[in-house]
N, C-alpha and C positions, 0 to 999 in steps of 0.2 A: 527472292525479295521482289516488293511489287514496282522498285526505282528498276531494277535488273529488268523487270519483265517490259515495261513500258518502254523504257531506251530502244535495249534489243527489239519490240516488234516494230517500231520508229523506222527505226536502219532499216528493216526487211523491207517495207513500203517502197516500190519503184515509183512514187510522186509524190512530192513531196505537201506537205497540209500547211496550217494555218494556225498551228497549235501552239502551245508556249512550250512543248520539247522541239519542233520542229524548228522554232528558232534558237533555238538552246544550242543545238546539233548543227545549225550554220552559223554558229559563233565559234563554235569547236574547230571547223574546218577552215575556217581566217585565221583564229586564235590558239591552234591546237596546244601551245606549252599554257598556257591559261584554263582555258573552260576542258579541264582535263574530264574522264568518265567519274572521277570522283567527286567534282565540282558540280558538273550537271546533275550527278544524282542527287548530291545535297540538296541541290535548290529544289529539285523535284519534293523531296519531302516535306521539306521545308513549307512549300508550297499548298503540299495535302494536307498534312498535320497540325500548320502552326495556324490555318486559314481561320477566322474569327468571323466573316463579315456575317453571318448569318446569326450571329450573337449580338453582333454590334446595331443592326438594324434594330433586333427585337429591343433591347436597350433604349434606342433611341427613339421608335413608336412610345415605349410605354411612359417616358418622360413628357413625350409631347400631347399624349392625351391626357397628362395631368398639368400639361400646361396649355392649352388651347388657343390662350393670345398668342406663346410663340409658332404653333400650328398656322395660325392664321397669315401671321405675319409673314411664314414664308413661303405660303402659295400667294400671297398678292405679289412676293419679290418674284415669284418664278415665271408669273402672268405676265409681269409688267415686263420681265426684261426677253421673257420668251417666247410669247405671247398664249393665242387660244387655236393656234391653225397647226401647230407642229407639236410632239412631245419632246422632252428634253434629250440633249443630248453630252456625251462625253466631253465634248468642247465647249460646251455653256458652264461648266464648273465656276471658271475664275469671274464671270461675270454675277455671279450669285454668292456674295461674302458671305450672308446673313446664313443660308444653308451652311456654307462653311463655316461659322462659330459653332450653329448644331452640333456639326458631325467634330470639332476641336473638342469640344467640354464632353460629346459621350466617350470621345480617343479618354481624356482625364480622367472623367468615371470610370468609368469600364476598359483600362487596357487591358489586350492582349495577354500581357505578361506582366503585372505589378510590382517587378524587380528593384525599381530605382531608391537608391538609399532617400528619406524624408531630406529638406534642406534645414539648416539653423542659421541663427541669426547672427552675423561677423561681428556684431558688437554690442553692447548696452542697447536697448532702443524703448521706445515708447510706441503700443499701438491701443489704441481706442482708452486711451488714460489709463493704461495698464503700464508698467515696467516690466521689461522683461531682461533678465542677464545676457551675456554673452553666451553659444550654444546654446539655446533655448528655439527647440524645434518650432517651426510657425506653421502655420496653414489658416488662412482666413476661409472660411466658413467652407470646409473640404466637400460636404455630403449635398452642397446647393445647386441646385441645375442654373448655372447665370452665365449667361452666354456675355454677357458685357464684359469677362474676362480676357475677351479674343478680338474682343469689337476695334481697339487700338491697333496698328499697321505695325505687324511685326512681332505681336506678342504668341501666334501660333509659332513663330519659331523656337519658343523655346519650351513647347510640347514635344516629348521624346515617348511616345506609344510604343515603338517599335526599335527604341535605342539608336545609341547612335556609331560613327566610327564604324572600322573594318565589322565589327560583332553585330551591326545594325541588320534588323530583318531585310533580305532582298526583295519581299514581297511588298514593302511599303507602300509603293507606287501605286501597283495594281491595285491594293487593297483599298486605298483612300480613294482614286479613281472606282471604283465600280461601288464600293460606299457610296459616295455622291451620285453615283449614276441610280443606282435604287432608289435613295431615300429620297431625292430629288422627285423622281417617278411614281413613286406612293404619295407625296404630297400632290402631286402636279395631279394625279387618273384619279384620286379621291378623296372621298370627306369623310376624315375621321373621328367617333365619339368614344364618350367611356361606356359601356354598358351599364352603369347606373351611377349616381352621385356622387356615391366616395369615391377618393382617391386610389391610385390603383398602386398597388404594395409593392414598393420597389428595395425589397431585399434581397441579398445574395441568397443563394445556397448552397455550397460547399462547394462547387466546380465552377464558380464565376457564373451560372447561368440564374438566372430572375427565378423567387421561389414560386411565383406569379407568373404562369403563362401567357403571352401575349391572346387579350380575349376584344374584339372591339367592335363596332359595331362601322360598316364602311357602304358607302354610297359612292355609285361612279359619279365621278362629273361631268359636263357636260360636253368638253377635250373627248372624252372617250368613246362617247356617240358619234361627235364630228368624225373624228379620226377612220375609225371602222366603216361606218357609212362610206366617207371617201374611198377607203382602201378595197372595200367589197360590192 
């Protein structure tokens, strides 16, 4: 198995790396009745197999090149708080909300794993001069890209992408983290268009992935010039 074969060549190594089994395997040796060889090989697959973010980007490009206000909107929040002399980085996350509504509403679209039972409604209620009974499954306007859903303090808390409790993915973290670190960095190095006027077709196809390959047309900015010049 390919959990077996990566542990095992791990161990073999007389120095140790910088890898995520490499810390896997010094948690084992602090925690040895906990991070058992059965537990780190979970998370190892877990890790390979359940990994979305390269789905989750594509996703999120192709919403934003059919929305291009919000495009806009969040290379001016990325500029103004990060500026034009550095690219982004892993700890500028929490200072960029506006990105983070992005990357909450495409977790909604597009999770991972679309498991979670719909909610219904506890009681009688009224919504947009409609009556609706008691149990009467809700969802205001499910298939709309609107980031205003996230905009309020606190309401990504109750986005569950990757579930919650003991059953919750271990990869969450990483995943959200290097999500932002991407899509952060595609907005920040470029300017992105639709390749032509219409809207671009954002249907499934039978494996959760876009029927519609991500096709766009990109321009570096001007970040990207400074940057390399300095570096080189």
């Amino acid at each position: 198995m390919i959990d077996d074969f990566l542990v095992d060549e791990k161990r073999a190594q007389k120095e140790k790396g910088n890898t995520m089994i490499d810390h896997l395997l010094s948690l084992q040796e602090t925690q040895p009745d906990y991070y058992t060889d059965v537990i780190v090989k979970g998370l190892i697959v877990v890790m390979i197999f359940a990994g979305n973010v390269t789905r989750t980007l594509e996703w999120a490009m192709l919403n934003l090149l059919n929305h291009p206000e919000v495009l806009k909107k969040a290379r001016i929040e990325i500029d103004t708080n990060i500026g034009l002399d550095r690219l982004i980085d892993e700890q500028d996350a929490k200072s960029l909300p506006y990105l983070q509504c992005i990357i909450s509403e495409i977790f909604r679209l597009y999770p991972a794993a679309p498991l979670l039972a719909p909610h219904r409604a506890t009681d009688d209620c009224i919504v947009g001069g409609y009556d609706f009974p008691l149990g009467t499954t809700l969802i205001v306007n499910p298939e709309k890209f609107k980031l205003e859903r996230f905009e309020k303090k606190g309401e990504e808390q109750k986005l569950m992408p990757f579930g919650m409790g003991r059953r919750a993915c271990p990869g969450s973290g990483l995943a959200q983290r290097v999500v932002s670190l991407a899509l952060g960095s595609m907005i920040q190095c470029f300017e992105w268009e639709r390749l032509g006027e219409e809207y671009v077709d954002l249907s499934e196809a039978t494996t959760m992935r876009p029927t519609t390959p991500l096709l766009a047309m990109c321009r570096a900015c001007p970040i990207v010039h400074k940057i390399f010049n300095t570096s080189f």
